[in-house]
Biotite code that builds the C-alpha atoms (Angstrom):
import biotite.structure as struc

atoms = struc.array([
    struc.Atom([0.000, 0.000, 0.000], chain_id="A", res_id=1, res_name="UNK", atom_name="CA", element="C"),
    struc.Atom([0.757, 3.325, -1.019], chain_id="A", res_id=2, res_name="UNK", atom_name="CA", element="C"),
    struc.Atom([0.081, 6.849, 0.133], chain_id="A", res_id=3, res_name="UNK", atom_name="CA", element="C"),
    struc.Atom([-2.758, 7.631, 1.968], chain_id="A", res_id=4, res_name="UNK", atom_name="CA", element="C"),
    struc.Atom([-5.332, 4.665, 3.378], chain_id="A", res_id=5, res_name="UNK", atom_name="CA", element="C"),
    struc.Atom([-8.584, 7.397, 3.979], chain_id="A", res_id=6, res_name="UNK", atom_name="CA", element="C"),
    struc.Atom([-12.570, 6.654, 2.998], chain_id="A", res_id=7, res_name="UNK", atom_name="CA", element="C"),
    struc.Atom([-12.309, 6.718, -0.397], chain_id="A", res_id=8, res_name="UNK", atom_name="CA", element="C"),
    struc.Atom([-10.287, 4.073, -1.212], chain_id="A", res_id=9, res_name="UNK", atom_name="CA", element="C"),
    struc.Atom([-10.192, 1.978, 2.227], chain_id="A", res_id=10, res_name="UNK", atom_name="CA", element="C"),
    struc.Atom([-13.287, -0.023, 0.794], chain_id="A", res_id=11, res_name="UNK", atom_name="CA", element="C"),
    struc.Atom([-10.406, -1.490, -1.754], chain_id="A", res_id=12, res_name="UNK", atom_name="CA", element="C"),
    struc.Atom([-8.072, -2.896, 0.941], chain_id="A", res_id=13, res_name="UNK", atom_name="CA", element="C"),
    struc.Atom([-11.380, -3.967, 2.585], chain_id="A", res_id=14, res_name="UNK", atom_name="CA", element="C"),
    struc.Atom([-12.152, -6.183, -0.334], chain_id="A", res_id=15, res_name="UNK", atom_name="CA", element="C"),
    struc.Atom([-8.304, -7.477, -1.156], chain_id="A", res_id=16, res_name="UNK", atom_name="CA", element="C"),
    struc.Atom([-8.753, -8.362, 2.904], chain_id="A", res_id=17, res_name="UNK", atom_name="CA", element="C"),
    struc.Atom([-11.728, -10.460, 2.094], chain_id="A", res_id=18, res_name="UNK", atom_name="CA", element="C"),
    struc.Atom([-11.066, -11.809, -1.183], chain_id="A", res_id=19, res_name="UNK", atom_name="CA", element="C"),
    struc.Atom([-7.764, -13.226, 0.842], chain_id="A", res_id=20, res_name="UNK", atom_name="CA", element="C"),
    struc.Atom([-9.167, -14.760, 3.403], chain_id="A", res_id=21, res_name="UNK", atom_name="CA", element="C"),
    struc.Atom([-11.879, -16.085, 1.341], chain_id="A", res_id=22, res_name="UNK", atom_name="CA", element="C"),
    struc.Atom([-8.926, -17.605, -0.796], chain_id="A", res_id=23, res_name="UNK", atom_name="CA", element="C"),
    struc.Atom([-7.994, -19.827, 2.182], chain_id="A", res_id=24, res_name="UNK", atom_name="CA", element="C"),
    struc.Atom([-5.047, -17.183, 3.339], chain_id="A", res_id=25, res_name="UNK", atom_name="CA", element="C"),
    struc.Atom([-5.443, -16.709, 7.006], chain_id="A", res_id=26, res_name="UNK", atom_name="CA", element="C"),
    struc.Atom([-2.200, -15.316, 8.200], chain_id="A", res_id=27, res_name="UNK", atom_name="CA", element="C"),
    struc.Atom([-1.894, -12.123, 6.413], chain_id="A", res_id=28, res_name="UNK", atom_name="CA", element="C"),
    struc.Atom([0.865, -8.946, 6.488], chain_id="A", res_id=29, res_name="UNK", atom_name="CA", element="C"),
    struc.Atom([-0.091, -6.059, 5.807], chain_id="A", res_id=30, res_name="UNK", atom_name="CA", element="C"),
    struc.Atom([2.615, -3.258, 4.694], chain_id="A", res_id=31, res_name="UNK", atom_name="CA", element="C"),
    struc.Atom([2.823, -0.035, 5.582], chain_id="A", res_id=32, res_name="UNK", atom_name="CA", element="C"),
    struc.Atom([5.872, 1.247, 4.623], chain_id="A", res_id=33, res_name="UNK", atom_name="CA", element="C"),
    struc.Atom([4.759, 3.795, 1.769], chain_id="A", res_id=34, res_name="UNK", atom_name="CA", element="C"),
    struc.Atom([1.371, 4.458, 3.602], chain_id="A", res_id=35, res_name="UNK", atom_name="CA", element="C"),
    struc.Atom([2.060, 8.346, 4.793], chain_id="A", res_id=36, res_name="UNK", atom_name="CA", element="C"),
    struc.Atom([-1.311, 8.945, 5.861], chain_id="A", res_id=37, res_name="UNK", atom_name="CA", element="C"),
    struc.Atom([-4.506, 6.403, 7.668], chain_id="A", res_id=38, res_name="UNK", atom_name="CA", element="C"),
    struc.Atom([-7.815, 7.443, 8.970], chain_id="A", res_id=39, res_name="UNK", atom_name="CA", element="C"),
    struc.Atom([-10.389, 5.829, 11.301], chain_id="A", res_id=40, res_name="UNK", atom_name="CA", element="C"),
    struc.Atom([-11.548, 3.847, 7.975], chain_id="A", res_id=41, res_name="UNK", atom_name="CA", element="C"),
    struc.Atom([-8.351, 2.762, 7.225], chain_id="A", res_id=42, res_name="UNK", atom_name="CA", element="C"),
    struc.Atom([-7.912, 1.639, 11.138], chain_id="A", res_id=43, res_name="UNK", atom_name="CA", element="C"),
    struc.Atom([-11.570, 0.087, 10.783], chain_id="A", res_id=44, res_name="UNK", atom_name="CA", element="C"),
    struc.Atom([-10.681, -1.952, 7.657], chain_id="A", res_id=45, res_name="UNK", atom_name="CA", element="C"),
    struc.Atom([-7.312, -3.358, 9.261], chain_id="A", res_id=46, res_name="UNK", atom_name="CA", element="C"),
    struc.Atom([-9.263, -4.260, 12.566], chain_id="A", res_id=47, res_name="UNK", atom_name="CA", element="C"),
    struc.Atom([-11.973, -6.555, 10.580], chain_id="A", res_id=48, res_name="UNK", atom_name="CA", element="C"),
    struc.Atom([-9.074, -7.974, 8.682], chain_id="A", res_id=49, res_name="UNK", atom_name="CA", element="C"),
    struc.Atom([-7.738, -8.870, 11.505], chain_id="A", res_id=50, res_name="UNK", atom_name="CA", element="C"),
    struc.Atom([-11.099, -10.189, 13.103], chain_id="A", res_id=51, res_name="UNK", atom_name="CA", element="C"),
    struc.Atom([-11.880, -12.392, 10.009], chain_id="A", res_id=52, res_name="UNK", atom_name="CA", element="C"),
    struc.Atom([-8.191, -13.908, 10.112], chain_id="A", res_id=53, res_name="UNK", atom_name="CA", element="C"),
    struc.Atom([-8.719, -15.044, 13.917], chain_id="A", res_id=54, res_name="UNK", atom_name="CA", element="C"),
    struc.Atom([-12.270, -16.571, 12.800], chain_id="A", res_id=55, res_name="UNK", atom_name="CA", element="C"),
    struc.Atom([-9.919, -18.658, 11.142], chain_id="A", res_id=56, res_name="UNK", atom_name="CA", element="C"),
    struc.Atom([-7.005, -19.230, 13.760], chain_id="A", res_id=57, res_name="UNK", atom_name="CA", element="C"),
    struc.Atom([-5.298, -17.076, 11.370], chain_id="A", res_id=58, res_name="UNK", atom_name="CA", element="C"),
    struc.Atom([-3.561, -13.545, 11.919], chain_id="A", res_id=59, res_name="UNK", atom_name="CA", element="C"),
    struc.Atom([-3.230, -10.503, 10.410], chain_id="A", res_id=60, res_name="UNK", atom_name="CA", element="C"),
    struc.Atom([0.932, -8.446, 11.330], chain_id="A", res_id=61, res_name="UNK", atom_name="CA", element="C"),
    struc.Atom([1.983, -4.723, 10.259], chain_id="A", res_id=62, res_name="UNK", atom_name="CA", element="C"),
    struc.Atom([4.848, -4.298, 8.558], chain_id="A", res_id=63, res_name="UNK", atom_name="CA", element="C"),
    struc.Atom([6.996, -1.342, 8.995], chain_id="A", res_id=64, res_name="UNK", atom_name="CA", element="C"),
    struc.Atom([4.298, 1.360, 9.549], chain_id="A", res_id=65, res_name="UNK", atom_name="CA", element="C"),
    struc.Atom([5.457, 4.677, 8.860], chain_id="A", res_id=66, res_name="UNK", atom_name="CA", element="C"),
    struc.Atom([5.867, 6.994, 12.249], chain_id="A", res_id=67, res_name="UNK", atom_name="CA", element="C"),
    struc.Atom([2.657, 8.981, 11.582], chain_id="A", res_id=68, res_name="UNK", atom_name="CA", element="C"),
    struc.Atom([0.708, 5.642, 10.857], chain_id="A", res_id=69, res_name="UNK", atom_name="CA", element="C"),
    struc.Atom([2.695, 4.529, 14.034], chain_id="A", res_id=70, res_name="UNK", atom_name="CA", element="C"),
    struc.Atom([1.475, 7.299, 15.771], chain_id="A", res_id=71, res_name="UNK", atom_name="CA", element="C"),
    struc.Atom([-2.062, 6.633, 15.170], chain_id="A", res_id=72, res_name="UNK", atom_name="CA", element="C"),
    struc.Atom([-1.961, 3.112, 16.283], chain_id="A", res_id=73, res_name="UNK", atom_name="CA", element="C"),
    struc.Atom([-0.009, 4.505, 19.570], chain_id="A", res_id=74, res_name="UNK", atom_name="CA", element="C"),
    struc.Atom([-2.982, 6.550, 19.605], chain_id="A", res_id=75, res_name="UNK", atom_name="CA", element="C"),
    struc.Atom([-6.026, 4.660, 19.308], chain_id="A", res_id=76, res_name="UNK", atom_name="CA", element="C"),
    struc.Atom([-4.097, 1.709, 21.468], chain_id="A", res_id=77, res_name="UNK", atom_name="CA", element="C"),
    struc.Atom([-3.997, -0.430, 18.558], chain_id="A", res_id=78, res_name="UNK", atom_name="CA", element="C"),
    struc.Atom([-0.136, -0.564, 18.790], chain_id="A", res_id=79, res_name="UNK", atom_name="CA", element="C"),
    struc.Atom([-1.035, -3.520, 21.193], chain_id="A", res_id=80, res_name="UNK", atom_name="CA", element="C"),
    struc.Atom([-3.640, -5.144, 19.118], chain_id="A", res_id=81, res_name="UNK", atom_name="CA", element="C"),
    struc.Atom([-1.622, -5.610, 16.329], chain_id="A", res_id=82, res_name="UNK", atom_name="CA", element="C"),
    struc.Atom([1.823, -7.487, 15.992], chain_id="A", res_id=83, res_name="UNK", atom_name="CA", element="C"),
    struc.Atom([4.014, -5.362, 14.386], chain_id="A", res_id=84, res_name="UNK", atom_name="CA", element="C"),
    struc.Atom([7.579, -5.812, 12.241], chain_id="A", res_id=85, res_name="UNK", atom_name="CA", element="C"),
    struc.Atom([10.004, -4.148, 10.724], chain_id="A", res_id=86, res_name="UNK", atom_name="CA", element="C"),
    struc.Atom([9.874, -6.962, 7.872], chain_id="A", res_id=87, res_name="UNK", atom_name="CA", element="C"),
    struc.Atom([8.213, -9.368, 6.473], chain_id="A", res_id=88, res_name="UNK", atom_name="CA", element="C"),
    struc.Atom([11.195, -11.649, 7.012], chain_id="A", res_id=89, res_name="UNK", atom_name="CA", element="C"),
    struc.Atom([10.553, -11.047, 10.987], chain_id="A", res_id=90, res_name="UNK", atom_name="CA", element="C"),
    struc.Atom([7.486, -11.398, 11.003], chain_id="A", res_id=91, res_name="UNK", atom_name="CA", element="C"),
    struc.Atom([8.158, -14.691, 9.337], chain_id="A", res_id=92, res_name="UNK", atom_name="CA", element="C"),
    struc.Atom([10.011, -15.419, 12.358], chain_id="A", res_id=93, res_name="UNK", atom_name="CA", element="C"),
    struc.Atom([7.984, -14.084, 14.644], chain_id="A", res_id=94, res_name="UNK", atom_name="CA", element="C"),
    struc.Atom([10.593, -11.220, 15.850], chain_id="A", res_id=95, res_name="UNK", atom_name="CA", element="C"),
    struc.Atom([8.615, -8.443, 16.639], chain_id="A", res_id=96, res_name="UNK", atom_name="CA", element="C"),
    struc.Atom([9.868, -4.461, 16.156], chain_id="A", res_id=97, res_name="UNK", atom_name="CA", element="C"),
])
């Protein structure tokens, strides 16, 4: 994901969320690296990924959020909801951030 993750165009990570999971993927990574900007919608969209992934004894990491999409999990508390990584490789591994 790129740029900013807002309401009009959270509906699209909503549905490649879904589509995944529907797809038989349960443990899923999501990056953030070149995300420079995430609203509540955003939030909401990565919390019912997450939801539908444990219906499934699944998961769903962050990858390398970007310190103002860090700042609004810190926020909102999500920061421990979420695992989070610098990598996909260690999150792979299960070595958090």
């Amino acid at each position: 994901m790129e740029g900013e993750v807002d309401l009009s165009n959270a509906a699209g990570l909503r549905e490649h969320l879904i589509e995944q999971v529907q797809q038989g993927n349960y443990n899923l990574a999501v990056d953030l690296a070149g995300v420079e900007f995430m609203d509540s919608s955003g939030l909401a969209v990565l919390i019912s990924g997450l939801r539908r992934s444990k219906e499934h004894g699944g998961s769903l990491v962050l990858i390398s959020p970007t310190s103002s999409v860090e700042r609004v999990l810190t926020i909102t508390g999500l920061d421990r909801v979420f695992n989070i990584y610098d990598s996909v490789d260690k999150a792979a591994a299960g070595n958090p951030s």
